[in-house]
C-alpha positions as a Markdown table, in Angstrom:
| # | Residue | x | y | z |
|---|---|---|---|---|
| 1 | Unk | -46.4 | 29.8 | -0.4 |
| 2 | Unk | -48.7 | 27.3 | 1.0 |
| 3 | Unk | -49.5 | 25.1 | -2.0 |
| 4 | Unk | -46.2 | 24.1 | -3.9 |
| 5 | Unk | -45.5 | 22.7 | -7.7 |
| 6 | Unk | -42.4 | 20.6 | -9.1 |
| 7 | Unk | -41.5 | 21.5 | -12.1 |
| 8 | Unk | -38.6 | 20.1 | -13.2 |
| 9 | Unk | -38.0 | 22.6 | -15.9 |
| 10 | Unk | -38.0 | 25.4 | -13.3 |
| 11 | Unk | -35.6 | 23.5 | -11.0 |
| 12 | Unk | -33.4 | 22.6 | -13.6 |
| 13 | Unk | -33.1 | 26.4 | -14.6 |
| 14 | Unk | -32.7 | 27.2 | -10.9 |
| 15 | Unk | -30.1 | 25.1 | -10.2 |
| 16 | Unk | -28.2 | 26.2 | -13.2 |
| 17 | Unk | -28.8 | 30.0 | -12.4 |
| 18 | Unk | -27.9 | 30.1 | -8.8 |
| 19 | Unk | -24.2 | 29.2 | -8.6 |
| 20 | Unk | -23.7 | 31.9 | -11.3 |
| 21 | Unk | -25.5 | 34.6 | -9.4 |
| 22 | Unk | -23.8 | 33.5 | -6.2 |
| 23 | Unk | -20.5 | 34.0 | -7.5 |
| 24 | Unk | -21.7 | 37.9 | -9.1 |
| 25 | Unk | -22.6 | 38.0 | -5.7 |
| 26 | Unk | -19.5 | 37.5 | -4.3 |
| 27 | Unk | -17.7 | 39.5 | -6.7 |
| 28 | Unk | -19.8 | 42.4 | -6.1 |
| 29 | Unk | -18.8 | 41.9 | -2.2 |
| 30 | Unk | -15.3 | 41.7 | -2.7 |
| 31 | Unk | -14.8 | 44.4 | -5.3 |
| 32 | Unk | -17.3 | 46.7 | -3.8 |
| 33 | Unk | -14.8 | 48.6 | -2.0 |
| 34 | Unk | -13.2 | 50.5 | -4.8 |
| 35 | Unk | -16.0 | 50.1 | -7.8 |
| 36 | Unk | -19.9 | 50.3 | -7.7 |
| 37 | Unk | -21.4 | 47.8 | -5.1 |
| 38 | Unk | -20.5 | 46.3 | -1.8 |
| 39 | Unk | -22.2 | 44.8 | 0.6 |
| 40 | Unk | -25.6 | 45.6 | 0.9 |
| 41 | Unk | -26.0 | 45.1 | -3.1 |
| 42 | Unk | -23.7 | 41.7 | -2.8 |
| 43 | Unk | -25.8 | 40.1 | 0.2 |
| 44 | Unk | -29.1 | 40.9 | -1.5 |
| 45 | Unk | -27.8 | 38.8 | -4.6 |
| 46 | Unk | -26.4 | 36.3 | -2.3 |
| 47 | Unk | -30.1 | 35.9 | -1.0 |
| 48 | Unk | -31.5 | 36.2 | -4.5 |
| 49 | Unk | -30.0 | 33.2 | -5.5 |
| 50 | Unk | -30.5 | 31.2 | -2.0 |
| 51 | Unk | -34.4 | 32.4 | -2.4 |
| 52 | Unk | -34.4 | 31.7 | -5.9 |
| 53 | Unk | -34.0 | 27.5 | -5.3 |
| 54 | Unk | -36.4 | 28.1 | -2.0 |
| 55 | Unk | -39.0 | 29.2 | -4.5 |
| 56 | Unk | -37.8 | 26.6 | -7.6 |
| 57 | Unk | -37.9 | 23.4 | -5.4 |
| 58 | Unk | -40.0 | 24.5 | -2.1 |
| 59 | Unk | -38.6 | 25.1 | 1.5 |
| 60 | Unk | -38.2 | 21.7 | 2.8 |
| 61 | Unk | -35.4 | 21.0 | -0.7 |
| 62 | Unk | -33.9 | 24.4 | -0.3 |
| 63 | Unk | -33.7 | 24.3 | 3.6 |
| 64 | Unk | -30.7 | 22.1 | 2.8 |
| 65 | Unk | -29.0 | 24.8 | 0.9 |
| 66 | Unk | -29.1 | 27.3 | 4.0 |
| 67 | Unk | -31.1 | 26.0 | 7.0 |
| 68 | Unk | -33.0 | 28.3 | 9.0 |
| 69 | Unk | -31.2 | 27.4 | 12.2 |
| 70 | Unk | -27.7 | 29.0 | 10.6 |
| 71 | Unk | -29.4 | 32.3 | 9.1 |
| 72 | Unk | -30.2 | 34.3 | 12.2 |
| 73 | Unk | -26.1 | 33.4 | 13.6 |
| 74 | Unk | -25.0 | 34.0 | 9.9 |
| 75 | Unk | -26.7 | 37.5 | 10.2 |
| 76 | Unk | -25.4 | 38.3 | 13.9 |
| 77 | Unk | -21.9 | 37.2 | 12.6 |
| 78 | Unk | -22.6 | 39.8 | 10.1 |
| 79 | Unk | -23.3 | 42.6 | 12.0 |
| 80 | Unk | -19.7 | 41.3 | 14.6 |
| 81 | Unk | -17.7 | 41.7 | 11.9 |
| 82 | Unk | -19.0 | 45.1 | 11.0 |
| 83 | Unk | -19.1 | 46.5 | 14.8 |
| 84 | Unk | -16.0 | 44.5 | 15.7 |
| 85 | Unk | -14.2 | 46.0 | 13.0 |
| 86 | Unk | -15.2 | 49.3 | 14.0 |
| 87 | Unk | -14.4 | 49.3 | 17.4 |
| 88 | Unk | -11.2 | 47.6 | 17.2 |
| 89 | Unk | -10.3 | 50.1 | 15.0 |
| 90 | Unk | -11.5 | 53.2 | 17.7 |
| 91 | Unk | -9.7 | 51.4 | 20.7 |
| 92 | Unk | -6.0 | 51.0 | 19.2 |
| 93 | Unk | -5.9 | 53.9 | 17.8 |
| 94 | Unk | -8.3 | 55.4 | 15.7 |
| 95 | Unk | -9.9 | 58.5 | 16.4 |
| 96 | Unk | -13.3 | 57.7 | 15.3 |
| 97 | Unk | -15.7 | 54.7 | 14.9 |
| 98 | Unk | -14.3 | 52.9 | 11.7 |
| 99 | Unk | -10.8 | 54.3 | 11.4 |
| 100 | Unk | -8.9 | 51.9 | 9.4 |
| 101 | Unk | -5.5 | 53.0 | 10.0 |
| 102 | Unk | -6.2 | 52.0 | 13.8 |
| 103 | Unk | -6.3 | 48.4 | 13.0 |
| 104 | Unk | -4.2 | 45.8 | 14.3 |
| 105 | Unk | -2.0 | 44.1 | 11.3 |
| 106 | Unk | 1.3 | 45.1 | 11.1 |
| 107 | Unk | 3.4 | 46.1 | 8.0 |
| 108 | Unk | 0.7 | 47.9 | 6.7 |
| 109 | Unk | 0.6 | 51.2 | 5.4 |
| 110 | Unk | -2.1 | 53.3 | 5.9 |
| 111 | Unk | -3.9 | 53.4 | 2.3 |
| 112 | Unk | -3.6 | 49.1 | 2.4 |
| 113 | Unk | -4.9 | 49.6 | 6.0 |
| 114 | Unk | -8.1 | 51.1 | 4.9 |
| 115 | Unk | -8.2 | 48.9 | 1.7 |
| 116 | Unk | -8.6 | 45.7 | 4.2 |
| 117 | Unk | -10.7 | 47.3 | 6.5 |
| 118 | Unk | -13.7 | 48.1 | 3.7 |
| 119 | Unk | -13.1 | 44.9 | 2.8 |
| 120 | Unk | -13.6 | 43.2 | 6.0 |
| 121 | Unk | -17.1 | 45.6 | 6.6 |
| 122 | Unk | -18.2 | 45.0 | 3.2 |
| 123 | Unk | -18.0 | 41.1 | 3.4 |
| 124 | Unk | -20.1 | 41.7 | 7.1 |
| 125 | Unk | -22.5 | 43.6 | 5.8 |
| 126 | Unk | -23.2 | 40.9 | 3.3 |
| 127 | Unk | -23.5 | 37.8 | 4.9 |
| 128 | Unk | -25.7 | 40.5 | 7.7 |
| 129 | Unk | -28.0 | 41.2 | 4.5 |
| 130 | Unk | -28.0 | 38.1 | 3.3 |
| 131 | Unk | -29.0 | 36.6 | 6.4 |
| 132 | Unk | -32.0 | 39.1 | 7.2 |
| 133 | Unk | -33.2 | 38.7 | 3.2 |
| 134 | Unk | -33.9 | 34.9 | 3.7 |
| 135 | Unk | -35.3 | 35.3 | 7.4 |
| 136 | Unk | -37.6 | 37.5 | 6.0 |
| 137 | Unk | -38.8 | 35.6 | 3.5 |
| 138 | Unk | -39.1 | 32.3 | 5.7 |
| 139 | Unk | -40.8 | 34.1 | 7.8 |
| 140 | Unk | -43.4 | 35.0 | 5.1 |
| 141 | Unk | -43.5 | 32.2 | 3.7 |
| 142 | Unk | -44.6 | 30.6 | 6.9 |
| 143 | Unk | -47.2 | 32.6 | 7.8 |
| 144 | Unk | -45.7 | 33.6 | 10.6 |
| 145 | Unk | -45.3 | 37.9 | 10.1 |
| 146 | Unk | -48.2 | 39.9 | 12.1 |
| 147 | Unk | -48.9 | 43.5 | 11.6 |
């Protein structure tokens, strides 16, 4: 992306599409758990719509929608919450890696248990995709990816 148009026509568009595709996005994240989707499809449509108004209005604009300097901690937060999750679950009381009914919140019963704990992986998976779309294509788009 080294030589860059504005077109006010496509960043109209963009900026009307985006907040609409963000919020499938989100929906897809937080009803993944018990219908088609989740995560991984939710964080790539996340990105879709961040990359979307990168490409519409260039990356210097769009850096102010999700600068690079909070996408690699937004992806590490990502990937926290899905470990974290996981091993909290295993070490008070779970038998396995990702045993819900091991977590911590009290006056749950098991089948809400694992409801919130596919929940809480699913939104860390997204914002872990999400974050690792948009690196990838900054990373691109700078020139900087060797082979």
């Amino acid at each position: 992306m080294k030589r860059s148009f504005e077109s006010p026509i496509t960043l109209l568009g963009a900026r009307a599409l985006a907040p609409f595709i963000m919020m499938f996005g989100l929906y897809v994240i937080f009803h993944g758990h018990y219908s088609p989707g989740g995560g991984f499809q939710g964080g790539a449509l996340l990105a879709a719509s961040v990359l979307l108004m990168r490409v519409a209005s260039g990356s210097k604009t769009s850096s102010l929608i999700l600068s690079n300097a909070v996408t690699t901690p937004m992806g590490v937060v990502g990937v926290l919450i899905y470990f974290g999750t996981g091993l909290l679950a295993m070490f008070l009381g779970g038998s396995n890696f990702l045993d819900y009914e091991g977590l911590p919140i009290p006056g749950m019963s098991p089948f809400y248990l694992r409801y919130t704990g596919i929940l809480i992986i699913e939104v860390g998976v997204g914002l872990a995709v999400m974050a690792a779309l948009v690196l990838i294509y900054d990373k691109m788009a700078d020139g900087e990816v060797s082979q």
